[in-house]
SELO-688181 format. One record per residue: residue number from 1; x, y, z of N, C-alpha, C in turn. Coordinates in Angstrom, 3 decimals, always signed. Layout:
BEGIN
<site resi="NUM" n_xx="X" n_yy="Y" n_zz="Z" ca_xx="X" ca_yy="Y" ca_zz="Z" c_xx="X" c_yy="Y" c_zz="Z"/>
...
This chain:
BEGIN
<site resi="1" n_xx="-58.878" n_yy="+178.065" n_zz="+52.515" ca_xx="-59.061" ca_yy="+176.656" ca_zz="+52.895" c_xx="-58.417" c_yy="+176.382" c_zz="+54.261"/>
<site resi="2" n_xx="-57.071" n_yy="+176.760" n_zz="+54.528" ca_xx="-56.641" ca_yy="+176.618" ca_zz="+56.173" c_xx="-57.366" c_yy="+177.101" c_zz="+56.690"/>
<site resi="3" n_xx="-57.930" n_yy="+178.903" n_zz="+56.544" ca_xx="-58.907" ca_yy="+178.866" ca_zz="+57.638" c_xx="-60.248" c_yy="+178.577" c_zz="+58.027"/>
<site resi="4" n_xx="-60.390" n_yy="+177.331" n_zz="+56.776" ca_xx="-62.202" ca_yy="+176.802" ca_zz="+57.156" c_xx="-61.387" c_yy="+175.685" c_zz="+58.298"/>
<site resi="5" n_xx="-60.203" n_yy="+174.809" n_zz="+57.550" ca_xx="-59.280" ca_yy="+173.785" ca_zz="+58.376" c_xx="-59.436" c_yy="+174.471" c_zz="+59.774"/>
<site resi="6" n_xx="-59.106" n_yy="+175.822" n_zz="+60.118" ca_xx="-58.487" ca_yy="+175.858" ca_zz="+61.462" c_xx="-59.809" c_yy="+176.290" c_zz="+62.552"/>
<site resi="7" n_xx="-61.112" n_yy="+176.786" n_zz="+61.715" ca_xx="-62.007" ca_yy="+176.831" ca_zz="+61.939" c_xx="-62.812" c_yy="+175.591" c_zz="+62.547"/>
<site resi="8" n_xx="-62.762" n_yy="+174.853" n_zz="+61.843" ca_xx="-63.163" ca_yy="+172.918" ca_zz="+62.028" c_xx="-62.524" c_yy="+172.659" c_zz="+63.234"/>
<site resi="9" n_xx="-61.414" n_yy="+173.061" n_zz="+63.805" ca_xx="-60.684" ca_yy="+172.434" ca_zz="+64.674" c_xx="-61.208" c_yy="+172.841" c_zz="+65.748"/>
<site resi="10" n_xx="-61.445" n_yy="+174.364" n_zz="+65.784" ca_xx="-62.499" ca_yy="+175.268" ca_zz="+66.883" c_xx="-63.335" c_yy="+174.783" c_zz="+67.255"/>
<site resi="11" n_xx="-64.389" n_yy="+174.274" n_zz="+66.086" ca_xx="-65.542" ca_yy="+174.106" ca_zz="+66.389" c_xx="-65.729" c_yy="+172.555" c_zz="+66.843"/>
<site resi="12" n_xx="-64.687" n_yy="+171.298" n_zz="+66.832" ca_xx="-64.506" ca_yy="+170.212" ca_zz="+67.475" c_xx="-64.196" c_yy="+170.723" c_zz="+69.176"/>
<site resi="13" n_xx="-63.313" n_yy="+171.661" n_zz="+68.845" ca_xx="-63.260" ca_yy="+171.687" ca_zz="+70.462" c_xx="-64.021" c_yy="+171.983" c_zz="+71.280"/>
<site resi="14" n_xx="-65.224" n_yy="+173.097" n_zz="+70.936" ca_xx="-66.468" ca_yy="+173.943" ca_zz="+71.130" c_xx="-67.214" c_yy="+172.448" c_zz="+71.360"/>
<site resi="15" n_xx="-67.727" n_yy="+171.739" n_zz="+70.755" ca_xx="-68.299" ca_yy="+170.350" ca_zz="+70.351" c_xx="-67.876" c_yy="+169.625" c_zz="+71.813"/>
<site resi="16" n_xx="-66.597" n_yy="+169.716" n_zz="+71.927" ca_xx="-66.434" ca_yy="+168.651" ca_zz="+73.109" c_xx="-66.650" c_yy="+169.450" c_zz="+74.561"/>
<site resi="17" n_xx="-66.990" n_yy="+170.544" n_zz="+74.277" ca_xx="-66.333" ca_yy="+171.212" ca_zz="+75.866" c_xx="-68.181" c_yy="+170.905" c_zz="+76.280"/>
<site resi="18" n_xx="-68.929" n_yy="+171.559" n_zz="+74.953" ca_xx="-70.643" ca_yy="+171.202" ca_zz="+74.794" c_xx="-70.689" c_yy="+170.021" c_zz="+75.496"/>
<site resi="19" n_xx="-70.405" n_yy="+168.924" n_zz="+74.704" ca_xx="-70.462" ca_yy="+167.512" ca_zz="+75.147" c_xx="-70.577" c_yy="+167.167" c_zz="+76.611"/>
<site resi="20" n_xx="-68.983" n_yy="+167.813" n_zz="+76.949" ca_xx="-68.500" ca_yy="+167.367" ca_zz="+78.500" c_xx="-69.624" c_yy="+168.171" c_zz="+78.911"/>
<site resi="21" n_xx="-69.630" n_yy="+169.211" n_zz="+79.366" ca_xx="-71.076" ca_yy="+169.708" ca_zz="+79.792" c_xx="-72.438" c_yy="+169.456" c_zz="+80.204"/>
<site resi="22" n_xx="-72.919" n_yy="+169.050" n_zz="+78.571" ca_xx="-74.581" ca_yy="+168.118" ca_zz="+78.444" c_xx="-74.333" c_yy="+166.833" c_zz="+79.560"/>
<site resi="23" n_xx="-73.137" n_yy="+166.348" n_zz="+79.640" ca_xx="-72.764" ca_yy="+164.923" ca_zz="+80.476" c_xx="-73.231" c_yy="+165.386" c_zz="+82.024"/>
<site resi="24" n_xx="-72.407" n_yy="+166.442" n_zz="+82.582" ca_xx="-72.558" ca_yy="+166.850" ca_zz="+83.863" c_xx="-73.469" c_yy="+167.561" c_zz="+84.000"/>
<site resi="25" n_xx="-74.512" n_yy="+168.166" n_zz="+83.105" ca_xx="-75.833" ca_yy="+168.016" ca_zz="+83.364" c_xx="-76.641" c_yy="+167.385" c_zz="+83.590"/>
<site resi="26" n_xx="-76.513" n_yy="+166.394" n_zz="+82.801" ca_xx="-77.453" ca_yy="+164.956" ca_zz="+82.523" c_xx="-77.121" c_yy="+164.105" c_zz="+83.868"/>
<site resi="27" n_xx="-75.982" n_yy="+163.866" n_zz="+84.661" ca_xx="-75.481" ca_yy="+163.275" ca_zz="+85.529" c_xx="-75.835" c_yy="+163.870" c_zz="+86.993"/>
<site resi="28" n_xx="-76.319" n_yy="+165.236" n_zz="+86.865" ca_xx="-76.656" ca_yy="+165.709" ca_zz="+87.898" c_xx="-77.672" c_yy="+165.823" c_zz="+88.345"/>
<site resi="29" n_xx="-78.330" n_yy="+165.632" n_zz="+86.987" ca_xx="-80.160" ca_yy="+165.897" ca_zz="+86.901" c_xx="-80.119" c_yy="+163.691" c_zz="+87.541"/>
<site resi="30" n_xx="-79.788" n_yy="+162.873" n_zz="+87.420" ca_xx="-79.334" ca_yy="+161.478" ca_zz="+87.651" c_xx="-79.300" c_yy="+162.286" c_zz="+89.060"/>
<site resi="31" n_xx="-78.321" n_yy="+162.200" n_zz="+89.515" ca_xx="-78.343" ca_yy="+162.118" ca_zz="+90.597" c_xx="-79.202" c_yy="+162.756" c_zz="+91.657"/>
<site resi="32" n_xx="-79.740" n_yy="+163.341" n_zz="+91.021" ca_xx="-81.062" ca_yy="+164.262" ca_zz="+92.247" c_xx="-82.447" c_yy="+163.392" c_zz="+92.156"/>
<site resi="33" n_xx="-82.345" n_yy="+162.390" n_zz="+91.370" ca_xx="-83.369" ca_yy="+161.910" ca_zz="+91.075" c_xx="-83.742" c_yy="+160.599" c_zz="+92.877"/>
């Protein structure tokens, strides 16, 4: 069970780094427009 817990925590961070990412894609593809 901790390591599904510590697993979950990985995969939030994985999730946000994705996130930040899709943003400065999306913002760049914006700005060339």
């Amino acid at each position: 069970m901790e390591k599904f817990h510590n697993n979950s925590r990985e995969i939030q961070k994985l999730a946000l780094v994705i996130n930040l990412e899709a943003n400065d894609l999306s913002s760049n593809r914006n700005r060339q427009r």
